[in-house]
C-alpha positions, -999 to +999 in steps of 0.1 A: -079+688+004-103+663-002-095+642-033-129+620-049-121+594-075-130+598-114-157+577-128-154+564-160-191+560-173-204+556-209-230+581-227-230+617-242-215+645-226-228+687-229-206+698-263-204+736-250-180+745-222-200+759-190-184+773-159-203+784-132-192+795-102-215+804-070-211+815-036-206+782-011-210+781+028-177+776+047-185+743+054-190+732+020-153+742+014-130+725+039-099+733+017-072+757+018-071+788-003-066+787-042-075+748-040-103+733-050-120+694-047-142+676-074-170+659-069-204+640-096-172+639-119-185+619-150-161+613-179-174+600-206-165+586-243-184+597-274-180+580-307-162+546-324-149+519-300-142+493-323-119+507-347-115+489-377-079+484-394-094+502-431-100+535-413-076+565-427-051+580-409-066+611-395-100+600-391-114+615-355-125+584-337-145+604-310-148+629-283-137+631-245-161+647-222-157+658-188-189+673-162-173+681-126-186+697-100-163+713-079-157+737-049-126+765-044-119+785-013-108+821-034-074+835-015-080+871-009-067+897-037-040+915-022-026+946-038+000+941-066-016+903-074-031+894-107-063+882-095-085+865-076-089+829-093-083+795-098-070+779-129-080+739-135-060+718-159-046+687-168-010+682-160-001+666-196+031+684-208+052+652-205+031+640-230+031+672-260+034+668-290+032+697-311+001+726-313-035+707-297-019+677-300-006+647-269+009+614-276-007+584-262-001+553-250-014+542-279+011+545-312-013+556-340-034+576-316-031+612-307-052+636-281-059+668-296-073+692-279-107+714-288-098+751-278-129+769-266-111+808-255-091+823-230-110+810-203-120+778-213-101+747-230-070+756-245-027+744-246-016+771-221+001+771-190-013+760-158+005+769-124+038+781-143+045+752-170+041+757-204+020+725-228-006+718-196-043+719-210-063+746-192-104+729-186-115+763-169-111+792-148-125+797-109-134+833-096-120+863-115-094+892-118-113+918-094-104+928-057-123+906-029-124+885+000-113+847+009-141+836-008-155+795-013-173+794-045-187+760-060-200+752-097-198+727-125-174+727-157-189+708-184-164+701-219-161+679-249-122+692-244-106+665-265-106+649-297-091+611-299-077+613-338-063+584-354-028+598-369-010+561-377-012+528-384-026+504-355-012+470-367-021+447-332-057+444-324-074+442-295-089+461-261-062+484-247-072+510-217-061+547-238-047+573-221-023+599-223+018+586-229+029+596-194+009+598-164-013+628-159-033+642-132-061+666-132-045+698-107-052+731-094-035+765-094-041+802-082-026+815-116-017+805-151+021+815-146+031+812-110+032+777-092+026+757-071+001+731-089-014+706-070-030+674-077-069+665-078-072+632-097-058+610-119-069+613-158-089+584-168-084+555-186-114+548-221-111+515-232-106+510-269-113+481-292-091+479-327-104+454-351-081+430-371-069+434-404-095+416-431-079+404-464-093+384-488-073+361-524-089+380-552-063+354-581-047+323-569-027+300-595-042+270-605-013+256-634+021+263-637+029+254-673+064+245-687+053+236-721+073+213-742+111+217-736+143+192-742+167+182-716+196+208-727+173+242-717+171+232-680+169+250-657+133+266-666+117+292-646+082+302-644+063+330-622+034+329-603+016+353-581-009+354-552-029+385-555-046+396-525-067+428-508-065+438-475-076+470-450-048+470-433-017+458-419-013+423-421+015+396-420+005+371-448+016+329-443+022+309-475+026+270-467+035+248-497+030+208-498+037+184-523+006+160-529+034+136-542+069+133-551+106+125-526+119+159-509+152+166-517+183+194-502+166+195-474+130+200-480+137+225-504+138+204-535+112+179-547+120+151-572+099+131-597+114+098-594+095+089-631+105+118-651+141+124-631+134+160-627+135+187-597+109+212-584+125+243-563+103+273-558+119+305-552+102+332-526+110+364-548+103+392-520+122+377-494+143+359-524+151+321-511+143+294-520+111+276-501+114+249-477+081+224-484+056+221-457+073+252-436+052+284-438+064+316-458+058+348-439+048+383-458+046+414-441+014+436-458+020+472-445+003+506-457+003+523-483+005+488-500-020+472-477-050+475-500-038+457-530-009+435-521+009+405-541+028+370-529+055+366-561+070+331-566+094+316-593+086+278-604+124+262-610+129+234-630+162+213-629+174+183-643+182+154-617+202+126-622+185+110-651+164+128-668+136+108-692+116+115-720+072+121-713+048+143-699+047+149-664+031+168-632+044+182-601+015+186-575+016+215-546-008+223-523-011+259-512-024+270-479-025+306-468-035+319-436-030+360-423-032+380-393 
């Protein structure tokens, strides 16, 4: 058996399924019978490569296409024997899901497969095992000869379908979960398989996560109060949108003031009072000038909102007269 190496190559593929299969000379075949080698393989990737973060779960990203041409030595059809053929697949069962569909190594991605009949694309079994994905079928179920036939199999055979959340960006090489090979095999239900090439790699690009602050607090207002209704509390929110997953940093800094409890209280030395700011979602209190992490996930990631609580205390002399805390806010995400 000779084995040639797959080519990964960009453009557009044949969308119908075409198997041909012609007679060969012997020396065009130097295999043995009811195997086959591949040669002008082109795989090829048709549709998004950079996937952005907004796009819904069970969008179809694009197509897998596959143009081979190959050459199989027949075995002779004895009497009792179902046929005189080859089946080609893709050894992928490791990887099966459920129906069409293959996990990949790639969570939020799924193959599914694009059936085209009993002899073309289809979840069947290939050389005995159940979940392979049949590409074709060599030669036919009549009585003849050892016979070496050669053709070409063209087929957009699989779908790449986006079935999750994809919450790390960046290129990653896709490919099936487990390791698959393209193989061989006289029938459908009896084995041996045997291997031709490995299934290719198609490099993917997934976009980050864009959000943008649609509100941001300006004021925090206590009004007018007298020392006896301390503590005071007072809410305020961040409001933001975003396409996607997203982990959301809050860092808060006093302008002015003496840190207190270890950087979690500030103290206005004039007016004897103390500023603590709660984190409601992850309820604790905030350390000053240490970032506050919030995780955006989906179905909340497109409208999404940072919840703090203003706290007001009395130090340890509190005086009489207006005045003003002042925090800086800065928020990054990713």
């Amino acid at each position: 058996m000779i084995r040639r190496p797959a080519t990964l190559l960009h453009g557009l593929a044949l969308a119908a399924c075409l198997l041909q299969a012609l007679p060969a000379r012997a020396d065009e075949c130097p295999v043995e019978p009811n195997q086959c080698y591949f040669t002008n393989q082109q795989f090829t990737y048709d549709g998004e490569r950079y996937i952005s973060a907004g796009l819904p779960v069970g969008s179809v990203l694009g197509t897998l296409n596959l143009s081979l041409d190959y050459a199989c030595r027949l075995q002779e059809y004895l009497a009792g024997e179902a046929g005189r053929y080859i089946v080609l697949g893709i050894a992928s069962e490791a990887s099966h899901r459920q129906g069409n569909d293959f996990a990949t190594n790639i969570d939020g991605l799924v193959y599914r497969v694009i059936p085209s009949g009993q002899d073309g694309v289809g979840v069947k079994q290939v050389g005995g095992v159940e979940k392979r994905i049949q590409l074709g079928v060599v030669g036919d179920r009549s009585l003849g000869p050892s016979q070496c036939v050669s053709g070409s199999l063209s087929n957009s055979f699989i779908e790449v379908l986006k079935n999750g959340n994809i919450d790390t960006p960046g290129t990653y090489p896709v490919n099936f979960r487990e390791p698959a090979l393209f193989v061989g095999s006289r029938w459908n239900n009896t084995p041996p398989a045997y291997p031709i090439d490995p299934f290719p790699d198609v490099a993917l690009t997934f976009l980050p996560t864009t959000c943008e602050m649609t509100d941001a607090p300006t004021r925090v207002d206590f009004g007018s109060f007298s020392k006896n209704q301390l503590p005071l509390q007072r809410r305020f929110e961040f409001h933001w949108q975003c396409d996607g997953g997203a982990v959301i940093r809050t860092t808060l800094s006093p302008a002015s003031g003496v840190l207190a409890e270890n950087g979690s209280a500030l103290l206005h030395e004039s007016a004897g009072l103390l500023l603590k700011i709660k984190d409601l979602l992850n309820e604790q209190y905030v350390v000053f000038n240490q970032p506050v992490e919030h995780v955006v996930r989906s179905p909340r990631s497109l409208s999404f909102d940072t919840t703090f609580e203003a706290e007001l205390l009395a130090g340890a002399e509190v005086r009489p007269g207006p005045f003003e805390f002042v925090v800086l806010y800065t928020t990054e995400y990713k």
